[in-house]
C-alpha positions in Angstrom: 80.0 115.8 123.3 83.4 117.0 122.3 85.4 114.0 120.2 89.4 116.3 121.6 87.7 115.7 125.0 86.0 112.4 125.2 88.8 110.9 127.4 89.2 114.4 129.2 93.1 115.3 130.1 93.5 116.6 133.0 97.1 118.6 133.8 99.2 115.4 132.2 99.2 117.4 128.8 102.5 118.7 130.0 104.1 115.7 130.0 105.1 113.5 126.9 102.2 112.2 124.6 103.1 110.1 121.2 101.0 110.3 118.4 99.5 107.0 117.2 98.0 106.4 113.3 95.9 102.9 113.3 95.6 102.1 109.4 94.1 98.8 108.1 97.3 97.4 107.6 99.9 99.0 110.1 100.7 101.5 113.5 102.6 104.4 113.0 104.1 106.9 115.5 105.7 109.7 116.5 106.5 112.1 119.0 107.9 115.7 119.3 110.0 117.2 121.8 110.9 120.7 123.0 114.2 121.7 122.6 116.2 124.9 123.4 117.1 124.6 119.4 113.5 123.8 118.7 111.2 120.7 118.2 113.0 117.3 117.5 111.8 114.1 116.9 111.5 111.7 119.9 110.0 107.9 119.8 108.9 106.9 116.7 108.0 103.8 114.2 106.2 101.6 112.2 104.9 98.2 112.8 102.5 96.3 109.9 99.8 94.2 111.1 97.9 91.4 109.6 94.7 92.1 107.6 91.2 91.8 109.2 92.5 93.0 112.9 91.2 96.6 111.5 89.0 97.2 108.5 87.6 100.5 107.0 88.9 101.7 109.9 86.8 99.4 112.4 88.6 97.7 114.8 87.4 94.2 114.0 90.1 92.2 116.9 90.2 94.7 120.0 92.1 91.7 121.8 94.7 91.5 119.4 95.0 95.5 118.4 95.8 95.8 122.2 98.0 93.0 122.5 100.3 94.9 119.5 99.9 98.2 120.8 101.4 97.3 124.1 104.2 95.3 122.6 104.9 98.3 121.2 104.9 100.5 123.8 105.4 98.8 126.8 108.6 98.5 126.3 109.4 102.0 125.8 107.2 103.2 128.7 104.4 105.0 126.9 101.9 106.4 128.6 99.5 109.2 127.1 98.7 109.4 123.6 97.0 111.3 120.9 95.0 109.2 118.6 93.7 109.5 115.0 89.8 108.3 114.3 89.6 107.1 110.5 88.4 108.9 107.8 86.4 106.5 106.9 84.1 106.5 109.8 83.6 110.8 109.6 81.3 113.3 108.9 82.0 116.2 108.1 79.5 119.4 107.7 79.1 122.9 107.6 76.9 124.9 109.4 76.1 128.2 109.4 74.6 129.5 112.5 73.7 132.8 114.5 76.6 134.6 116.4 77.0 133.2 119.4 79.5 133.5 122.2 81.4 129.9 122.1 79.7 128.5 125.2 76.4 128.7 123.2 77.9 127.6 120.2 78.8 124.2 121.2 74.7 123.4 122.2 73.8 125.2 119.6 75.7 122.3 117.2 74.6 119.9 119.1 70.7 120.7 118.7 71.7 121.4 114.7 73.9 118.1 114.0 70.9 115.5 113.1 70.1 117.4 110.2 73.4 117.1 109.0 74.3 113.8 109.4 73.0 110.9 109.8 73.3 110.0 113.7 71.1 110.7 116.7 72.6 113.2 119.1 73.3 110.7 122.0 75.4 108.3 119.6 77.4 111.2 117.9 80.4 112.8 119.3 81.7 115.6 117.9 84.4 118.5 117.2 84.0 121.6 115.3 86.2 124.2 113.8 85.2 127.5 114.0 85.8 129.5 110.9 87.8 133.3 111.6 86.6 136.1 109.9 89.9 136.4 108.4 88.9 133.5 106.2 86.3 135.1 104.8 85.6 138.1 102.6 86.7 139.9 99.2 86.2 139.1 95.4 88.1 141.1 93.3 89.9 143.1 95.8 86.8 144.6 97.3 85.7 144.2 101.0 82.4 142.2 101.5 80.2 143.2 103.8 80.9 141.3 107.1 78.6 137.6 107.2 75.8 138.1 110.0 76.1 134.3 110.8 78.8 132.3 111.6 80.4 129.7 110.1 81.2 126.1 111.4 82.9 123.1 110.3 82.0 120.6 112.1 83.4 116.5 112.5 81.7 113.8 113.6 82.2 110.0 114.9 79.4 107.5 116.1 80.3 107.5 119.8 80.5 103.1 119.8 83.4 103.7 117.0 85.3 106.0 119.7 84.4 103.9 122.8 86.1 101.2 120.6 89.2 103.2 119.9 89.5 104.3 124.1 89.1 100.6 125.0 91.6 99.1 123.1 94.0 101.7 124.2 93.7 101.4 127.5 93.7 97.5 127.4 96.8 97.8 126.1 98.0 99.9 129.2 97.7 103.1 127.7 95.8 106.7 128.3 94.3 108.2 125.3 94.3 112.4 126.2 92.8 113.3 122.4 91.1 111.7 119.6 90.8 114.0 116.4 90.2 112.8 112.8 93.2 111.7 110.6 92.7 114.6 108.1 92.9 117.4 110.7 96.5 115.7 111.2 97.5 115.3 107.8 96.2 119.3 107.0 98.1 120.3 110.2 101.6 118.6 109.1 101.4 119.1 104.9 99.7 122.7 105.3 101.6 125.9 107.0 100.6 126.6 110.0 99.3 130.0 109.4 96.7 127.8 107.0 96.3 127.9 103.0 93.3 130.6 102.6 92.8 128.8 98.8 91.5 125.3 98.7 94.3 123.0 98.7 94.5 119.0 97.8 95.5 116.7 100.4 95.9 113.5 98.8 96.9 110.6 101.3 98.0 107.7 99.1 98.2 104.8 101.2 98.5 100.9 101.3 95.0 100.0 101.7 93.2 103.0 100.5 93.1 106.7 99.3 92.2 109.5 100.8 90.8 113.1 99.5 91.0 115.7 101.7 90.1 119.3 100.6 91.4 122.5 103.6 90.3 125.8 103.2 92.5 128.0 105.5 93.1 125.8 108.5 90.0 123.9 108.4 89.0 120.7 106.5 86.3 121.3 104.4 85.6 117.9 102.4 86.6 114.3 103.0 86.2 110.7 101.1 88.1 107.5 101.1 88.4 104.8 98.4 90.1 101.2 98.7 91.8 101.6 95.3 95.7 102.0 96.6 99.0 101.0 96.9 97.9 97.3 97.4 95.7 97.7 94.3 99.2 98.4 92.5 100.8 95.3 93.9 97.9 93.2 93.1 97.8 94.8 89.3 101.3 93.6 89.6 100.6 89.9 90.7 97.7 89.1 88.3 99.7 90.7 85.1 102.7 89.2 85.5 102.9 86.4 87.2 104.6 87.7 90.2 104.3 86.8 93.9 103.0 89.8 96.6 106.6 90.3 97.6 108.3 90.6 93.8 105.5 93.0 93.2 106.4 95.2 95.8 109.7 95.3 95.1 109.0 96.1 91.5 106.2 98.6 92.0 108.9 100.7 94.7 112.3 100.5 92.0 110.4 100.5 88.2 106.6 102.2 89.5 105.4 104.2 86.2 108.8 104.6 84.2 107.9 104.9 80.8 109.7 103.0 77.8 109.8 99.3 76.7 112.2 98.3 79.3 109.2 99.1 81.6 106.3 98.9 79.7 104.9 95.6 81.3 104.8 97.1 84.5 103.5 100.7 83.2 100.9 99.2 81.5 100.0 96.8 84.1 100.3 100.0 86.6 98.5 101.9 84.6 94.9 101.4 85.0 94.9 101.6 88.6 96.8 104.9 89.2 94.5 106.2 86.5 91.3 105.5 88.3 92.9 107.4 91.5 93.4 110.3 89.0 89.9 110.4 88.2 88.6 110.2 91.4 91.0 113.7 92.0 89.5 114.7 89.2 85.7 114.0 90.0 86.5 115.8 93.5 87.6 119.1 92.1 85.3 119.2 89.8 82.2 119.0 92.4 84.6 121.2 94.4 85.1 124.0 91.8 81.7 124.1 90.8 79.4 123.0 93.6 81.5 124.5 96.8 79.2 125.2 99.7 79.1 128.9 100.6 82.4 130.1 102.6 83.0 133.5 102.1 86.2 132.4 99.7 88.4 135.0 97.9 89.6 132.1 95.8 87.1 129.4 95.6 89.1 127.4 93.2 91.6 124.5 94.3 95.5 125.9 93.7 97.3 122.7 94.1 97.3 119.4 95.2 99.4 117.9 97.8 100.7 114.4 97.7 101.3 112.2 101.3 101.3 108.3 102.3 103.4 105.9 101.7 102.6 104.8 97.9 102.9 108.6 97.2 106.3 108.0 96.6 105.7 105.9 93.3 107.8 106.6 90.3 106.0 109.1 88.0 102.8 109.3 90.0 103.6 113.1 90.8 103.8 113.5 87.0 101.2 111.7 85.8 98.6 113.5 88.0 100.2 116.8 87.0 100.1 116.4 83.5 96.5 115.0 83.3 94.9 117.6 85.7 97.3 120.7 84.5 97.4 121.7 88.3 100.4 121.8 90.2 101.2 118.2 92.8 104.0 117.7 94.9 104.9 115.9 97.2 104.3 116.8 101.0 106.6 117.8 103.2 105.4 116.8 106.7 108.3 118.4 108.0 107.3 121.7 107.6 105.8 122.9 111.1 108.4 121.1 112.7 111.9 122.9 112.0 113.9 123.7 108.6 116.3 121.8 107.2 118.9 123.8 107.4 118.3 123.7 111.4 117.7 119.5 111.7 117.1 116.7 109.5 114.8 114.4 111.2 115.6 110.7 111.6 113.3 109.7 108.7 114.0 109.1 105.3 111.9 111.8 103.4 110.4 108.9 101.4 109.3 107.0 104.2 108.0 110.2 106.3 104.9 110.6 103.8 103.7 107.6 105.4 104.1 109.6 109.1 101.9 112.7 107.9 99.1 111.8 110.5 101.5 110.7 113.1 103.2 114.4 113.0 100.2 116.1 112.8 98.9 115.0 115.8 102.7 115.3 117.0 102.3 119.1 116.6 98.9 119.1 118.1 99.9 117.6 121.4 103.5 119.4 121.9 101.4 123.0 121.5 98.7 122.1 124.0 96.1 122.6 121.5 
């Protein structure tokens, strides 16, 4: 069954639809508007919630995620949204099948998706992303002959994780048109939207974990998560100096990994944990460079790596990453599908708006109808 239409929309996707990210540890969202000068931002926010009400991405408390999400947006008179499922929770897989005209395509996944991953066909839902032909092809400048199969990326959920997800919305007095998985969002807002045809590094640096995403030309390709984040920092923090959680955070946001002995407490303290999200970059593109599944790639090699969430901002992070991997890391601008700056500055701080990647991504989705 398709994850985009488990809660299928009916002719409402013409009217207004926020975007809503569930994390561990808050709710972000956003929501786009068409403009005669062009999309601008509408509704939008973040509100943290306590631990243990979501974990890993399972909603633990449905009574009290509801209870937030419609003090939310009660108030504002929400209605339809677009949802992220977590990473977390995914599979992802590639298949390569016979051509097929896409009403076959579709059952021919679902017969193929059990030996791919590791759920029974009745308690998966699905979505797949159907790789062009102009994502394929040529090494070296010369034409390939054309693939006689076709290609397929496909995501996956366990259907009691979804059912989960629809319940709580709609306790909370809301309609949820579209579920898609968090990365598709973060690719569609950090990546342009004519895709990046070589492999390109998502990485979504958050509060309670980190995320590795890998896109080859609009589709995601590889996804894994790891708890070792921007609470990991605040925690190094606490234990090696003697701070409390709220010091730490301040500290971690104004000194992060300045170098020299004014800093070198915190650097030092900082250090071992921003290292061990380095190597885990590092462990990806490796496997990535030299153990890629088949995909037709001109340039099978990873270009660049992209920086988003909200720890991504940390002092010397960028630089540190840079200078260990000797690839080029900046930071996202999730902006970039929306409008120039030269048009419109949206309401939120650049800083802050790494942190909204997922919500703009699905922002995009729903104000194009996709």
């Amino acid at each position: 069954m398709f994850l985009a239409r488990f809660f299928p929309p009916p002719n409402y996707l013409d009217m207004p639809m926020v975007a809503v990210d569930i994390s561990d540890r808050s709710i972000k969202y956003a929501e786009l508007i068409r403009t005669r000068r062009g999309l601008r931002l509408g509704r939008f926010g973040s509100k943290k919630i306590e631990a243990n009400i979501v974990e890993a991405g399972e909603i633990k408390k449905p009574a009290d995620l509801s209870s937030i999400l419609a003090s939310i947006f009660k108030p504002q008179g929400a209605d339809y949204v677009i949802a992220s499922l977590p990473e977390e929770r995914a599979y992802v897989a590639t298949l390569q099948l016979p051509h097929l005209d896409p009403a076959a395509l579709a059952g021919a996944i679902e017969l193929e998706l059990p030996e791919h991953i590791p759920l029974p066909r009745a308690e998966a839902l699905f979505d797949y992303h159907r790789i062009p032909v102009e994502d394929r092809i040529a090494r070296d400048g010369i034409m390939a002959d054309a693939p006689t199969h076709t290609d397929v990326v496909v995501y996956a959920f366990p259907r009691v994780l979804a059912e989960t997800y629809v319940r709580a919305f709609l306790d909370a007095g809301l309609r949820p048109a579209i579920f898609e998985m968090e990365t598709q969002a973060l690719a569609r807002s950090l990546l342009p939207a004519t895709g990046s045809f070589a492999p390109v590094m998502i990485v979504d640096f958050g509060k309670t974990r980190t995320t590795f995403v890998i896109v080859v030309g609009s589709a995601v390709r590889f996804a894994s998560t790891v708890s070792v984040a921007g609470e990991s920092l605040e925690g190094a923090l606490v234990k090696a100096l003697d701070m409390t959680a709220t010091e730490a955070e301040k500290t971690k946001k104004e000194k992060g990994m300045i170098k020299g002995k004014k800093n070198e407490a915190v650097f030092n303290a900082l250090l071992p944990i921003v290292s061990a999200v380095t190597d885990e970059i590092e462990r990806h593109l490796l496997f990535w460079n030299t153990h890629a599944e088949h995909a037709h790639q001109a340039h099978p090699q990873i270009s660049k790596i992209i920086l988003s969430g909200g720890d991504a901002n940390l002092i010397g992070f960028k630089e540190y990453v840079a200078q260990k991997l000797r690839l080029p890391v900046v930071l996202g601008n999730v902006w970039m599908n929306v409008s120039a700056f030269d048009d419109y500055v949206p309401e939120i701080p650049f800083a802050d708006s790494l942190g909204f990647a997922a919500s703009v991504g699905m922002a995009l989705r729903a104000v194009k109808g996709e």
